[in-house]
C-alpha positions in Angstrom: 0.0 0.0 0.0 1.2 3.2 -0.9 2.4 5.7 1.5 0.0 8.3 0.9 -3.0 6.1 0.7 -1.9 4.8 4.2 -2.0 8.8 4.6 -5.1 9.7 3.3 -7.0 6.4 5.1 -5.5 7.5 8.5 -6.7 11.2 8.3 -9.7 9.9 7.4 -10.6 7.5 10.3 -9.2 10.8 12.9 -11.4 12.8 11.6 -14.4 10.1 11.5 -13.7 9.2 15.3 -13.7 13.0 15.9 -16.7 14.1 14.4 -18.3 10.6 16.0 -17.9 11.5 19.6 -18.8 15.3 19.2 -22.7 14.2 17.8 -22.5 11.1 20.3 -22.2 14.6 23.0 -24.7 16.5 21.1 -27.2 13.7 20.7 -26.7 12.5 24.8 -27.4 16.2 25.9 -30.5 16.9 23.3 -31.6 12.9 24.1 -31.4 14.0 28.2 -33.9 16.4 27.4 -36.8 15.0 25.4 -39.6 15.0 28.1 -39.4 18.8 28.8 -41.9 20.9 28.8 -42.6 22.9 25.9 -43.1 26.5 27.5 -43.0 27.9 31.0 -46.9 28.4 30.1 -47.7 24.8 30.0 -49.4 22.8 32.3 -46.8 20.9 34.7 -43.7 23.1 34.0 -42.1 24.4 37.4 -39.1 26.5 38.5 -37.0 26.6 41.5 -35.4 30.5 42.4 -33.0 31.2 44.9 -32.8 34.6 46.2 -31.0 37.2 48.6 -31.3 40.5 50.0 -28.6 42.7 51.4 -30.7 45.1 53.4 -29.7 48.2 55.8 -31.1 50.6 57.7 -32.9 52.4 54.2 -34.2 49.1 53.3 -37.4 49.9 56.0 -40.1 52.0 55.4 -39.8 52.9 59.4 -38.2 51.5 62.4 -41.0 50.3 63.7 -40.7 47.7 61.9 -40.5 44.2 63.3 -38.0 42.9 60.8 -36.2 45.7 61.7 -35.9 45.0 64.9 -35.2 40.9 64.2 -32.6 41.7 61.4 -30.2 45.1 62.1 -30.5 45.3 65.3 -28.9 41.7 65.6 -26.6 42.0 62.9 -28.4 40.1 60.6 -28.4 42.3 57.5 -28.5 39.2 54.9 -31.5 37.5 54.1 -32.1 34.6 51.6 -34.4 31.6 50.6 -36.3 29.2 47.6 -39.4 30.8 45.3 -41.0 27.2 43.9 -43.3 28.1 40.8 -45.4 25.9 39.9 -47.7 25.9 36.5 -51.4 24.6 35.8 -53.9 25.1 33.0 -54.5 28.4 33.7 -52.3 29.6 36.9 -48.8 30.4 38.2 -48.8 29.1 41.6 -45.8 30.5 44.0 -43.8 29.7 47.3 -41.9 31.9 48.8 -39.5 30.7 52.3 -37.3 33.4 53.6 -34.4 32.6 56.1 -32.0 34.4 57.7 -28.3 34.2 58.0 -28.5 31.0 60.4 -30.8 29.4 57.7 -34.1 29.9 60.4 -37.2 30.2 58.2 -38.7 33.9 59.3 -41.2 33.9 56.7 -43.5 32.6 53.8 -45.2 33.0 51.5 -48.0 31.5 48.9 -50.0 33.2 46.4 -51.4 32.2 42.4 -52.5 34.4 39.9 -53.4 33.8 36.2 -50.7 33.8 33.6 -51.2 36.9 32.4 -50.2 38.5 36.0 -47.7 40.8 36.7 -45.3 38.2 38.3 -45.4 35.4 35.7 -45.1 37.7 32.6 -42.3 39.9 34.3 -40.3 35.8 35.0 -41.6 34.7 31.7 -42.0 37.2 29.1 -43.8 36.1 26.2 -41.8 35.8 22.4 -40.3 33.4 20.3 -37.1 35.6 20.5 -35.3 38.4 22.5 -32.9 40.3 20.6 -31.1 43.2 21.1 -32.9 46.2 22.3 -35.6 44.5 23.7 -37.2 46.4 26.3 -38.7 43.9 29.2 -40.9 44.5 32.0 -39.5 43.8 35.3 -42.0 45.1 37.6 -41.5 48.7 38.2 -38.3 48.1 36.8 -36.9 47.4 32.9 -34.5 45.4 31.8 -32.8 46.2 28.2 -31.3 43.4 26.7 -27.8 44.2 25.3 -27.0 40.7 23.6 -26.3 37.2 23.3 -23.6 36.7 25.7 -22.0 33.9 23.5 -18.8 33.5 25.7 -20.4 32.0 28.4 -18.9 30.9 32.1 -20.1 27.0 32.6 -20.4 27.8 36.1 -22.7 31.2 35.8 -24.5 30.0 33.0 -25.8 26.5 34.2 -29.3 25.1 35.7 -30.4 22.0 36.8 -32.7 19.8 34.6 -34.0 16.5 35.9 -30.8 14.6 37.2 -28.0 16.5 35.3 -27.3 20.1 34.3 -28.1 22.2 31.2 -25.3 24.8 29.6 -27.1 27.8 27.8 -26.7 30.6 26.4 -28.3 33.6 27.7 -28.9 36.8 26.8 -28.1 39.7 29.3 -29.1 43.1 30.0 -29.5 46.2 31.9 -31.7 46.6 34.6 -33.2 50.3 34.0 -35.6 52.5 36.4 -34.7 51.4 39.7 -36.4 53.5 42.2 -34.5 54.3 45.4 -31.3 52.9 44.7 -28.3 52.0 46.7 -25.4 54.5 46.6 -23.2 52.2 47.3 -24.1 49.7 44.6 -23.5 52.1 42.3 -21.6 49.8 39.8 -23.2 48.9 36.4 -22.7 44.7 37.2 -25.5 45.4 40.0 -27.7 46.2 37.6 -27.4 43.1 35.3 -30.0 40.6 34.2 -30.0 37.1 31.6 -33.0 35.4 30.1 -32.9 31.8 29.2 -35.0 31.1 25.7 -37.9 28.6 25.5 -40.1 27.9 23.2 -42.6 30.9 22.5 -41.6 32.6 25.9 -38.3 33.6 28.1 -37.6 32.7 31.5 -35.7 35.0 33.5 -32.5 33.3 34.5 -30.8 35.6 37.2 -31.0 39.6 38.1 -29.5 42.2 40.3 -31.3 45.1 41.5 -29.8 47.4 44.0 -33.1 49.4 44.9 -36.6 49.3 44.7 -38.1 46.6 43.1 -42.0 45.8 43.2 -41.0 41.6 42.5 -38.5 41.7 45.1 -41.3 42.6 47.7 -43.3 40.4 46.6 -41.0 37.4 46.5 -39.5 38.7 49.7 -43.5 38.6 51.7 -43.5 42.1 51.5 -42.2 42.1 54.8 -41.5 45.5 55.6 -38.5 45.8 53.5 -39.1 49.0 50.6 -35.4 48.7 49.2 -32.7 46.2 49.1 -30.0 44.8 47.3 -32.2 41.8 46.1 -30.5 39.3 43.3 -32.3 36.1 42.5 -31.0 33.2 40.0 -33.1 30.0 38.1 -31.5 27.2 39.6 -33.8 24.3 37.9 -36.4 23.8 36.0 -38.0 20.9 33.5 -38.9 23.1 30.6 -37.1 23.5 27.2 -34.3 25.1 26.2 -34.0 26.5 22.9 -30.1 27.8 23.4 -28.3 25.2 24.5 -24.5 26.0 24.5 -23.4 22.6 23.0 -19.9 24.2 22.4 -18.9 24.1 26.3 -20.1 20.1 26.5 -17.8 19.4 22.8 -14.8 21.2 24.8 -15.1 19.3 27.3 -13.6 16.5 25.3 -11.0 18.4 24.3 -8.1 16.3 25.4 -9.5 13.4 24.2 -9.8 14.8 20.5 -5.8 15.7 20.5 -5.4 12.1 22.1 -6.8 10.5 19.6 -4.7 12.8 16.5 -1.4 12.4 18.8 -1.8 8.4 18.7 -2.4 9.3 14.7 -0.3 11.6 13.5 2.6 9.6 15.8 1.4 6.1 13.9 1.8 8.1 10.7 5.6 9.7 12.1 6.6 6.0 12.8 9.6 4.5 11.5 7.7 1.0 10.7 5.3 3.5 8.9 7.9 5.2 6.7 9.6 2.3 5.5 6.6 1.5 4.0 6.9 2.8 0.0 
């Protein structure tokens, strides 16, 4: 056999073993996702949020206040805690715990409304697609979309689906008309929000509003806090995602792809090989 057949059929086979295990990846991730949900609007679909607050002295509306009293005045000025959503035919039904910094459940919350309400459609703006410029109501607040963040962190841009986790690729924006904000959070990366697409709606994957914000009180119980520095993040859900970032899974295998053209190109670099004519 001649030496650049031997060539051309080695090539061949590196790039066919290659190409084999990068849509084995593609096809185990899209696979691992065949019974989601189709929207966050259909019956069954449910989301898990985790939240905080930083809150201060400004975050009360008085003094009075009984939080006030339980939180600052004992030094506990960090609150956090789970928002379960939970989707039927026609409602959004929500669940709110709050705890404080020792984890101690000081408050919750349960409320529905239809799926046209201000708290669904603020999490799950309807459209088959965000784009750039896209203004989006956040309760009193907006959020501007800036992009597709296409270089994405595998740890910031990950969720939970069923018993593994889901890369995406979000778009990110600005968070716009925040009432009574923070001085101190004065930085533009505390105003930041993503958005996960789905099919025919969004889903609000993480924001950060240091100020007044209508869904934070809400999610928070309304407890007597008018202004924090409240962030909250999607950390699972079983509905759809239409931007997957397949890219990070395929690098994953990156060592394994030059692994497999090392023991190649070496077989071809061989003496045996190149006595061959």
């Amino acid at each position: 056999m001649k030496k650049k057949v031997i060539f051309m059929v080695v090539i061949a086979i590196l790039i066919i073993l290659t190409a084999s295990i990068m849509v084995s990846v593609v096809e185990s991730v899209s696979q691992g996702m065949e019974h989601e949900k189709t929207s966050p609007a259909a019956s069954g679909s449910s989301f898990v949020y985790s939240f905080a607050s930083s809150i201060n002295y400004k975050s009360f509306q008085n003094n009075n206040s009984t939080y006030y009293n339980e939180t600052l005045k004992l030094g506990d000025n960090y609150i956090n805690g789970h928002m379960y959503v939970n989707i039927t035919t026609s409602l959004a039904h929500f669940q709110s715990y709050l705890c404080n910094s020792t984890g101690s459940v000081i408050a919750n919350k349960t409320f529905s409304e239809p799926l046209n309400g201000t708290m669904f459609k603020s999490l799950f703006p309807a459209g088959n697609h965000i784009n750039t410029g896209s203004i989006l109501v956040f309760g009193n607040n907006l959020i501007a979309i800036k992009g597709m963040y296409t270089e994405c962190s595998a740890s910031q841009y990950t969720i939970n689906y069923g018993h593994r986790k889901i890369e995406y690729v979000p778009y990110v924006g600005k968070v716009e008309s925040v009432h009574n904000p923070f001085t101190e959070y004065n930085s533009s990366i505390f105003f930041s929000a993503s958005f996960i697409q789905s099919k025919n709606y969004a889903m609000l994957g993480s924001v950060s509003i240091p100020g007044n914000s209508t869904i934070a009180a809400r999610v928070l119980d309304n407890i007597g806090i008018q202004t924090s520095y409240f962030t909250m993040k999607l950390v699972k859900t079983n509905v759809g995602i239409t931007a997957i970032n397949y890219s990070a899974y395929l690098e994953k295998y990156t060592i394994l792809y030059a692994l497999i053209w090392i023991i190649g190109i070496g077989y071809l670099l061989s003496p045996k090989n190149k006595k061959r004519k």
